[in-house]
C-alpha positions in Angstrom: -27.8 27.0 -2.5 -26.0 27.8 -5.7 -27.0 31.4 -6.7 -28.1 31.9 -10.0 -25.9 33.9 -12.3 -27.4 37.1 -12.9 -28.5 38.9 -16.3 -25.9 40.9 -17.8 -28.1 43.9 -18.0 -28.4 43.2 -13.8 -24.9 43.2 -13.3 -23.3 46.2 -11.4 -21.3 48.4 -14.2 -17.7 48.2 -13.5 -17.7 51.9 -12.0 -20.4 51.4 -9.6 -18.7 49.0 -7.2 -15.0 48.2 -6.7 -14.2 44.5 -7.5 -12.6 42.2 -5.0 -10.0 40.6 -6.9 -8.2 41.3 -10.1 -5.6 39.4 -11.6 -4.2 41.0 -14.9 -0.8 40.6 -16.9 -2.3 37.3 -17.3 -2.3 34.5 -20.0 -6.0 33.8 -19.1 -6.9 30.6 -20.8 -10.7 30.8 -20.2 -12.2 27.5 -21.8 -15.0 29.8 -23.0 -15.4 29.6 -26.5 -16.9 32.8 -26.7 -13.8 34.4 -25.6 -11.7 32.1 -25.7 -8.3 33.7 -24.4 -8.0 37.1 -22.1 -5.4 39.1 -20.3 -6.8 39.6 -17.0 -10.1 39.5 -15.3 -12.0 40.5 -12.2 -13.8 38.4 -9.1 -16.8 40.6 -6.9 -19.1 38.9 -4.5 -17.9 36.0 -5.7 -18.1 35.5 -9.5 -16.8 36.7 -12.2 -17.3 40.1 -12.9 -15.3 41.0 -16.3 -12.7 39.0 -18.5 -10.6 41.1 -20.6 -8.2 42.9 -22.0 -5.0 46.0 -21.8 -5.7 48.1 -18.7 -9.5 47.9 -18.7 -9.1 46.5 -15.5 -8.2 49.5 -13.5 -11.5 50.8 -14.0 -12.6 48.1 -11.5 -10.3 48.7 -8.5 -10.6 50.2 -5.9 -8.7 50.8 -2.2 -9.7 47.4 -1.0 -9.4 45.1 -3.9 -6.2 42.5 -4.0 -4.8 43.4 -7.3 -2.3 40.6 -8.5 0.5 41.2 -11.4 0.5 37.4 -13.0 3.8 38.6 -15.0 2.4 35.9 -18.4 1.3 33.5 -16.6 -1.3 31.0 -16.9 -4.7 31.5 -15.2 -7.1 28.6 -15.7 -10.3 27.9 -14.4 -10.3 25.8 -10.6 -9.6 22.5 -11.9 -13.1 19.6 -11.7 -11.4 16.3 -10.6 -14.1 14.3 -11.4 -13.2 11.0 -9.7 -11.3 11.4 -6.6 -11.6 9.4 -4.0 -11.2 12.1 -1.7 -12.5 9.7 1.6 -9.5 6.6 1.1 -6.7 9.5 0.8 -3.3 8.1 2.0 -3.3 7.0 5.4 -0.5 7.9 7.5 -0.9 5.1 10.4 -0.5 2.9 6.9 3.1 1.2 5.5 2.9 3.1 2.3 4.0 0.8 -0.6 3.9 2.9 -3.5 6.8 1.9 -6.0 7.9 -1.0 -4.4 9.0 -3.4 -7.1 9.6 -6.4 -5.1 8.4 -8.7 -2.1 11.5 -8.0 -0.1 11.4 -3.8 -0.7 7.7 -4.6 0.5 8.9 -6.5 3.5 11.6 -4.2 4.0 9.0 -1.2 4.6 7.5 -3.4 6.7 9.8 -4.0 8.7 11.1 -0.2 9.2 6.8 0.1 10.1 7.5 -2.4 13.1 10.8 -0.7 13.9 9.0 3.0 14.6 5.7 1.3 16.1 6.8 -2.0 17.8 3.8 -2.2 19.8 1.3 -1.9 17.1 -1.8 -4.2 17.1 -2.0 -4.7 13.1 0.1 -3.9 9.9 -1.8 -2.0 7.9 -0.8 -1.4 4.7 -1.5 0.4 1.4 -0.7 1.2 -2.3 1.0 -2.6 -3.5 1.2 -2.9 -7.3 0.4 -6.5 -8.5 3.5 -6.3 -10.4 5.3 -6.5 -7.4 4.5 -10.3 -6.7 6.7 -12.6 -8.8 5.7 -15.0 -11.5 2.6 -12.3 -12.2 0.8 -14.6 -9.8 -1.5 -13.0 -6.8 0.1 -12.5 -3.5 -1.0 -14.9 -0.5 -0.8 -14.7 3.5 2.7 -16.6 3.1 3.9 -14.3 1.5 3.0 -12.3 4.0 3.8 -13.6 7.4 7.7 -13.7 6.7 7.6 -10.0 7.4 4.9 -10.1 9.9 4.8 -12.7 11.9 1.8 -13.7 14.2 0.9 -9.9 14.0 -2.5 -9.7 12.1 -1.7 -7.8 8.3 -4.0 -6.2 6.2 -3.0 -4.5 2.8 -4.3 -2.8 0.4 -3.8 -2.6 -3.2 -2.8 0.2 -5.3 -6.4 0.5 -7.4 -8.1 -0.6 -3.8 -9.8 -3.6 -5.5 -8.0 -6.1 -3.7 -7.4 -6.7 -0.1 -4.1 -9.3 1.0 -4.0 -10.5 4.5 -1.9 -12.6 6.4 -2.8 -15.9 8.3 -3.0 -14.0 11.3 -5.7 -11.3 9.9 -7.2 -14.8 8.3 -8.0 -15.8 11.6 -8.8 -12.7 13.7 -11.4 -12.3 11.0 -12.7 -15.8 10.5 -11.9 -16.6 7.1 -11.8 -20.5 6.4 -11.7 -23.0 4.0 -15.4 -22.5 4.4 -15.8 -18.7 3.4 -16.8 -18.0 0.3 -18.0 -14.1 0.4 -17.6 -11.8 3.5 -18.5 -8.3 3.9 -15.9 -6.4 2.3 -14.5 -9.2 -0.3 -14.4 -12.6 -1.9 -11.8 -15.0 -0.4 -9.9 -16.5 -3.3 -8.9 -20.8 -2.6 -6.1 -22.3 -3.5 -7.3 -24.7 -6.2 -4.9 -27.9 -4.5 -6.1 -27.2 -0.6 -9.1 -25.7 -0.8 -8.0 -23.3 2.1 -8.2 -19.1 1.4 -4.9 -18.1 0.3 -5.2 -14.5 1.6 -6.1 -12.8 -1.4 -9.5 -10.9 -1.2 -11.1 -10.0 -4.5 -14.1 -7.4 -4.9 -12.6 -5.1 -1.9 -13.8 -1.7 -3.5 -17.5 -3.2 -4.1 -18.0 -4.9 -1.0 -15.2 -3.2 1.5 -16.2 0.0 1.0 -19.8 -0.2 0.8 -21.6 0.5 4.5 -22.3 -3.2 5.1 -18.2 -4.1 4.3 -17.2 -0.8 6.8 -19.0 -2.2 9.5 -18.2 -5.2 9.4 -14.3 -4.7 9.4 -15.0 -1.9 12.3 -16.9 -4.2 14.1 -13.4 -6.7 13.7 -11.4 -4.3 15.1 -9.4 -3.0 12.0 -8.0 0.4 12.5 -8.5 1.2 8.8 -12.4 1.1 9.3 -11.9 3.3 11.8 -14.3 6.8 12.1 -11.4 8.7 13.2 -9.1 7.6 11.0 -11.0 8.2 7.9 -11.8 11.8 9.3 -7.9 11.7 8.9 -7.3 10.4 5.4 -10.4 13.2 4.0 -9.2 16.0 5.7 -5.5 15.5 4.6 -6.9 15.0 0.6 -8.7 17.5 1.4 -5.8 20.2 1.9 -4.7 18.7 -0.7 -7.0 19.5 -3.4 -7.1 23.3 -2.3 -3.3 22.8 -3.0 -3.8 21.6 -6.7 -6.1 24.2 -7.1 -8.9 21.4 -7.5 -12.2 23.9 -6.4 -14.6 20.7 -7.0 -14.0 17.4 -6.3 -16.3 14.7 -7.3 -16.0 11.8 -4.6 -17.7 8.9 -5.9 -18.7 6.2 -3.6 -20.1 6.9 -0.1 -22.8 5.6 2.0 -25.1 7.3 4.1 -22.9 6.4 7.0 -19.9 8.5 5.3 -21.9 11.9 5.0 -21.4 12.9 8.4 -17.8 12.9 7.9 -18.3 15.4 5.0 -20.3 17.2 7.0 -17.8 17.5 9.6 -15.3 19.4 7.1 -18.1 21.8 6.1 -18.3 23.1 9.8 -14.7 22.7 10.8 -13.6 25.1 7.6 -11.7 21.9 6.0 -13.7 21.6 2.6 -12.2 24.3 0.6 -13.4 22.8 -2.8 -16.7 22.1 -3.1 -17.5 18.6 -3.5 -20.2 16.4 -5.2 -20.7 13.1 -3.1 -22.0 10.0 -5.0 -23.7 6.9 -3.5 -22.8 3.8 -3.7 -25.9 1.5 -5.2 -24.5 -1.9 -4.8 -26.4 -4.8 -6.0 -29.5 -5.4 -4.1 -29.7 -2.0 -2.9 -33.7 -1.6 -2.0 -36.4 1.0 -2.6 -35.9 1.9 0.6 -32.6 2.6 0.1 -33.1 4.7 -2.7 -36.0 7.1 -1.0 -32.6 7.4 1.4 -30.5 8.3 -1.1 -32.8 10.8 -2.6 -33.7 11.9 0.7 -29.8 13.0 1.3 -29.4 14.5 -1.9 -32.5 17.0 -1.3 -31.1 17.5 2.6 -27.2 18.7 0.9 -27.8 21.0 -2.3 -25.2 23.6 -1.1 -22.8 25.5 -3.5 -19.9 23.6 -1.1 -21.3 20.5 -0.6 -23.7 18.3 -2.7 -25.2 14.5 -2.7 -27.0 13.2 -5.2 -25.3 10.3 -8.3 -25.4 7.1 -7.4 -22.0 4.7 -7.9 -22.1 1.0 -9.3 -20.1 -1.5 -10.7 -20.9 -3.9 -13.5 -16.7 -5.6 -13.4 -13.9 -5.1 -11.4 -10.3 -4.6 -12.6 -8.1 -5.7 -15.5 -4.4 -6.8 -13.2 -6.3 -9.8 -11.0 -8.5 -10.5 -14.4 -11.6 -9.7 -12.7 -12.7 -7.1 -15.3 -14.9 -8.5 -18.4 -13.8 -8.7 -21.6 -15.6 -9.9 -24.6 -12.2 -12.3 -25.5 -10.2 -14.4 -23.3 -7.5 -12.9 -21.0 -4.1 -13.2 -22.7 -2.6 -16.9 -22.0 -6.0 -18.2 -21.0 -8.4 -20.1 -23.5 -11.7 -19.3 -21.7 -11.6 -16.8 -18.9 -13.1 -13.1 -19.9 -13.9 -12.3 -16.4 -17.1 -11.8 -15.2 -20.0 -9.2 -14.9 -21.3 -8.6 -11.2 -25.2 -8.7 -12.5 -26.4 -10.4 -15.7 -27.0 -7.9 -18.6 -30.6 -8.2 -18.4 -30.9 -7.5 -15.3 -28.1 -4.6 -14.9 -30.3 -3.2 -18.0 -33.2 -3.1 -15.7 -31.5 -1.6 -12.8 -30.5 1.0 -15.0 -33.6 1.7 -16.6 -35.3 1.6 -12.9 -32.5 4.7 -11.9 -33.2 6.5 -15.0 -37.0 6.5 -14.7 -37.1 8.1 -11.1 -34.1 10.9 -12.1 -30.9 9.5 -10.7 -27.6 9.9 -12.3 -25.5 6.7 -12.1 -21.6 6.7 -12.3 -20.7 3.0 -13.3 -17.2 1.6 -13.0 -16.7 -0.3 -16.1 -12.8 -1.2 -17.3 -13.3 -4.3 -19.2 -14.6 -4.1 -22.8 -17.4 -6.5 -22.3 -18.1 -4.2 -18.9 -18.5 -1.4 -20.9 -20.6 -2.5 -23.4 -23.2 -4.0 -21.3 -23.2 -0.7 -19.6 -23.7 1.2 -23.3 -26.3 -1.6 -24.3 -28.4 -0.8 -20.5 -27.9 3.2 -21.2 -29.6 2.4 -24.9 -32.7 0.1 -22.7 -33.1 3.2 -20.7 -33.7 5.3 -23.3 -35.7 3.2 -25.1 -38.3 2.3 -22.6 -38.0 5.9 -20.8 -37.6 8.0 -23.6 -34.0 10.3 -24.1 -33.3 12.8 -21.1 -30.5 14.9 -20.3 -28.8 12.0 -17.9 -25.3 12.5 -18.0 -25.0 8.9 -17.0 -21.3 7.9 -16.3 -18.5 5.4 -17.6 -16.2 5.5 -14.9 -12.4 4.3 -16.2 -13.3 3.0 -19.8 -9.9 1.1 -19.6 -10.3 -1.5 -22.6 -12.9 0.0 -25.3 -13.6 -2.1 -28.3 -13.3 0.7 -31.2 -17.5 -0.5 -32.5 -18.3 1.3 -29.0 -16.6 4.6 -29.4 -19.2 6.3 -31.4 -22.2 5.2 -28.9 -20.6 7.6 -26.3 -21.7 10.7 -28.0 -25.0 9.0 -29.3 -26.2 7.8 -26.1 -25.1 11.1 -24.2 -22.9 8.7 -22.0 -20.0 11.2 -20.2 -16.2 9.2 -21.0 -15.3 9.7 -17.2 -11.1 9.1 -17.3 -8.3 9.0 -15.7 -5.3 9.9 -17.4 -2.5 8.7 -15.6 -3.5 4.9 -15.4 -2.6 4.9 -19.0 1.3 5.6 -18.6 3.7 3.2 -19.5 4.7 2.7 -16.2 1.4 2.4 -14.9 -0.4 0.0 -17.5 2.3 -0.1 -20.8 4.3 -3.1 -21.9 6.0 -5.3 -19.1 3.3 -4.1 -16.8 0.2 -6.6 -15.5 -2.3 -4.6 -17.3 -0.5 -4.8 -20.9 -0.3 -8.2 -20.6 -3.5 -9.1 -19.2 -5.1 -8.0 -22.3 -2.5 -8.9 -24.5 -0.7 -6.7 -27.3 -3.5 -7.8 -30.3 -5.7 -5.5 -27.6 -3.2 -2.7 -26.8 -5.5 -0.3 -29.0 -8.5 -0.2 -27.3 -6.5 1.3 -23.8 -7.4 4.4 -22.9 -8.5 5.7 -26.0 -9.3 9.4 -25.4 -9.0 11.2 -28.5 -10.5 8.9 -30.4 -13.8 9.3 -28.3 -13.1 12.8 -28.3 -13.2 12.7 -32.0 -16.6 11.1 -32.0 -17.7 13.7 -30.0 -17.9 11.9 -26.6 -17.7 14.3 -23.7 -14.3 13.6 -21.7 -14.5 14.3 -17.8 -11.0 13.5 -16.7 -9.6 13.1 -13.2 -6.9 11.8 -10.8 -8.9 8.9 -9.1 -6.7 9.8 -6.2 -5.3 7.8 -4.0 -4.9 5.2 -6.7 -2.7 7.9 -8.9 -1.4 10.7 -8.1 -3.9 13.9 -6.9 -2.1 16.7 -9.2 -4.1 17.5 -12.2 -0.5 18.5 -14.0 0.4 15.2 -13.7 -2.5 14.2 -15.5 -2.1 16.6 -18.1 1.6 15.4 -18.4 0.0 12.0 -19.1 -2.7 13.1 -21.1 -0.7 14.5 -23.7 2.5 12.8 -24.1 0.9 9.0 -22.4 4.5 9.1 -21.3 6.0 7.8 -17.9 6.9 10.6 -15.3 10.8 9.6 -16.2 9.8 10.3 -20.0 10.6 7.4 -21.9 8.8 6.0 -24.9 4.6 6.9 -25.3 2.4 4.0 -25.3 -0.3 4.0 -27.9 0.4 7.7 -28.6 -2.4 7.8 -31.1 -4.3 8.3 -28.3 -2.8 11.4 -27.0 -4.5 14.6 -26.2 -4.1 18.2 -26.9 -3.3 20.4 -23.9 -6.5 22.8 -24.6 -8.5 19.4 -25.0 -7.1 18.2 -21.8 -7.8 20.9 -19.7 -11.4 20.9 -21.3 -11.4 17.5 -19.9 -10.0 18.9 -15.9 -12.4 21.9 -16.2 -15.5 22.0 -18.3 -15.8 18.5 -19.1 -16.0 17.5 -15.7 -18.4 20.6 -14.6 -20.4 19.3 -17.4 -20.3 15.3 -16.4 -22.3 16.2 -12.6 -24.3 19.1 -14.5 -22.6 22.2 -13.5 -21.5 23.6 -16.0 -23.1 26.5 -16.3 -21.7 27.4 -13.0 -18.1 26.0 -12.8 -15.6 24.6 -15.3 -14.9 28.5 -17.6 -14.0 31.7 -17.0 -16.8 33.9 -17.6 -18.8 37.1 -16.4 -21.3 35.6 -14.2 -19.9 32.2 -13.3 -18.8 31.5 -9.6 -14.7 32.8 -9.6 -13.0 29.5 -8.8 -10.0 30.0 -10.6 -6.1 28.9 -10.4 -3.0 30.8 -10.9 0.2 28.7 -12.1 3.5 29.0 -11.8 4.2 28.7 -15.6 2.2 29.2 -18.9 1.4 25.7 -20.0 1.3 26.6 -23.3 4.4 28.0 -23.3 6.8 25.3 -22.5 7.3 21.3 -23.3 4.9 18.9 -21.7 7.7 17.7 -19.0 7.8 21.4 -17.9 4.1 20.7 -16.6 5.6 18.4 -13.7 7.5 21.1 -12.4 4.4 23.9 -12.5 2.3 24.5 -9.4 -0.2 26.0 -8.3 0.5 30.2 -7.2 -2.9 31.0 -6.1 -6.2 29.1 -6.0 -9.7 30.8 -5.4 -12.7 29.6 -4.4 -16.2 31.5 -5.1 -13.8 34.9 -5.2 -11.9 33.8 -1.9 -8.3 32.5 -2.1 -7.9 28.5 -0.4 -4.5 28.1 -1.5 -1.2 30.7 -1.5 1.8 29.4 -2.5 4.9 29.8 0.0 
């Protein structure tokens, strides 16, 4: 269990017992408003023992504490990403397709995949960007199988939402002109033949939930396999430890995943804590939920917790399966669609918040995100106002009458700061012109919810973007590509002590630990980062170039820099 902080007037005075760590010299950005900037500070038994200033530190050491010289440099609390999908990582046994612009760079990597493993059973592949498909139509298994041949293909898409197969996947795992839904997707037609073009829809709802898992183990796809997700977590998992991420929030897991988790714990892999969340999709049962609450009571650690529940009320904006209250750009009737009816969605929610569950709900779409805001306002209404923290995961496309309900309904703006670059979602890209430019203003808008007082909990949603929180803060503040480069809607920009609020205390805040995590203060656990540079010190494209020195976790250091 967490230990409690202890009264100051409990606290050992400085004299009485050496510390364990001291940093000094520092530019210690704290994110405590109390004290809101220091020059060094001081770790024992695992929190933080003093934050200060001048030489008071020397007081403190002793002949076994690790005394580190930060020379100016920036020392931040451990970064909170609150939405990383630390389970998915990047697969190595996976043709990775990030930044391939075209069908024939895609078919090129494939073909280099064959070259190295010519005796593979499937092509498995990862990270295509819709833009990548000409004509801004949707890929299909044709497009496919001139790279692959009669070797089944299975890809996945850069936001995991869609799955593309080729005809030989189509028929190792039964898909027809008959299949509407499977397991882990819904087979898109072609509207002229009636037969499945290859093109599954719905991949992150239904392919990642347990019932979706099994069912592509149980058809032999490597991807599914136990082994190889052990691989992908324990990879993002080094990872984090070196971004100096000390808590990751990993979203959507069934009960079946927690053993993997657990694994990590024993096998000294999980050096950030993490907060799993449960995926609740529609039709999830009583029984179920006793489950869920059952696992959350059994894992209550300070390293590893269980306990929000994940749902999704629309998909994504690039294949126009997200809902928006207008028409898609170029279309005179499709908004996309919700996956439950308001009413009822309002009810499930309601049902959640009565029995104390918080509930992290994907919503990208403005339509999506109202209905989500209008089922948080049922809640409160027939349950009366409690301290939920409910979730809007992504808040992609927010019509500006919503903003101010954030802050009024105590709904946490979880974000992710990268998806809103120009080279990500900007002008020329699928998302931009999904929505259209009359609807350019509602993307990503962070400081105006900030404004209104909304709490921002921002994150990498790794592997869809990159893991690095810098690279989020690059984004956040300039919503600039990584090449520079024009902002898009730079209205919406951040300022870097708002941003790292977002990485650090916002984010403890949005899974309720903040009074643990997320500042720099005597008492709180000592997860705290070192960087290379003083952020505040240098232009925002500077950030891309800073790392990580020296991350501690609860007063131990995870990550030393070469």
């Amino acid at each position: 269990m967490i230990r409690p902080a202890a009264p100051a007037a409990d606290r050992p005075a400085a004299a009485d017992r050496p510390a364990d760590l001291v940093l000094h010299s520092a530019h210690v950005h704290t994110v405590d408003d109390s004290r809101p900037r220091a020059e060094a500070i001081a770790v024992r038994d695992g929190r933080i023992a003093w934050v200060g200033d001048g030489d008071d530190w020397r007081a403190l050491t002793g002949p076994d504490t690790e005394v580190v010289d930060a020379r100016g440099r920036l020392v931040l609390p451990g970064f909170v990403d609150s939405h990383n999908h630390v389970r998915l990582g990047s697969d190595a046994d996976c043709v990775q397709l990030a930044g391939a612009r075209t069908l024939e760079e895609i078919g090129a990597r494939i073909a280099e995949r064959l070259r190295c493993h010519p005796d593979a059973d499937w092509i498995e592949g990862e990270a295509f960007d819709y833009s990548a498909i000409p004509g801004g139509r949707m890929p299909t298994a044709a497009d496919l199988d001139r790279f692959t041949g009669d070797r089944p293909a299975f890809v996945l898409s850069y936001d995991v939402h869609t799955a593309w197969l080729n005809t030989a996947a189509l028929r190792r795992l039964g898909i027809d002109r008959d299949t509407g839904q499977t397991a882990y997707g819904t087979v898109r037609k072609d509207p002229a033949t009636g037969e499945p073009t290859g093109f599954l829809t719905d991949f992150a709802v239904r392919g990642l939930s347990r019932d979706g898992h099994r069912a592509l183990r149980a058809a032999g796809v490597p991807w599914a396999d136990p082994d190889r997700q052990y691989r992908r977590l324990a990879g993002s998992l080094d990872m984090a430890a070196r971004y100096g991420i000390t808590t990751v929030v990993e979203p959507q897991n069934s009960l079946d995943d927690l053993p993997l988790f657990e694994r990590a714990l024993a096998e000294g892999r999980l050096r950030s804590r993490l907060v799993a969340g449960l995926f609740h999709p529609r039709g999830t049962t009583a029984e179920d939920l006793a489950a869920f609450a059952e696992a959350a009571r059994r894992h209550r650690s300070d390293r590893f917790r269980v306990g929000p529940l994940k749902l999704y009320i629309d998909d994504v904006v690039e294949p126009h399966t997200a809902a928006l209250l207008e028409p898609y750009a170029g279309h005179h009737s499709h908004r996309g669609e919700t996956f439950y009816p308001p009413e009822e969605f309002a009810e499930v929610l309601a049902g959640l918040d009565a029995a104390g569950f918080q509930a992290f709900v994907h919503a990208t779409g403005d339509r999506g995100i109202r209905t989500v805001l209008d089922a948080v306002e049922h809640a409160r209404t027939v349950n009366g106002p409690r301290d939920a923290r409910h979730q809007i995961v992504h808040v992609e496309c927010l019509d500006p009458a919503d903003v101010p309900r954030f802050a009024e309904l105590g709904v946490v703006a979880c974000m992710q700061p990268r998806h809103c670059s120009p080279d990500i979602a900007g002008p020329g890209r699928d998302w931009a012109e999904a929505v259209g430019e009359h609807r350019w203003t509602k993307a990503w808008p962070m400081r105006s919810l900030h404004r209104a007082g909304a709490v921002l909990a921002l994150s990498s949603d790794w592997n869809v973007a990159e893991m690095d929180p810098l690279v989020g803060l690059y984004t956040a503040v300039t919503r600039r590509g990584l090449d520079g480069g024009e902002p898009w809607m730079p209205g919406e920009t951040l300022d870097l002590a708002t941003a790292l609020r977002g990485y650090t205390l916002g984010s403890a805040h949005a899974v309720h630990l903040e009074r643990e995590l997320g500042s720099l203060a005597p008492g709180k656990l000592a997860d705290l980062v070192l960087l290379s540079d003083d952020l505040f010190a240098v232009e925002p494209k500077a950030y891309l170039d800073a790392r990580v020195e020296l991350g501690v976790l609860g007063g131990e250091v995870v990550h030393r820099a070469d």
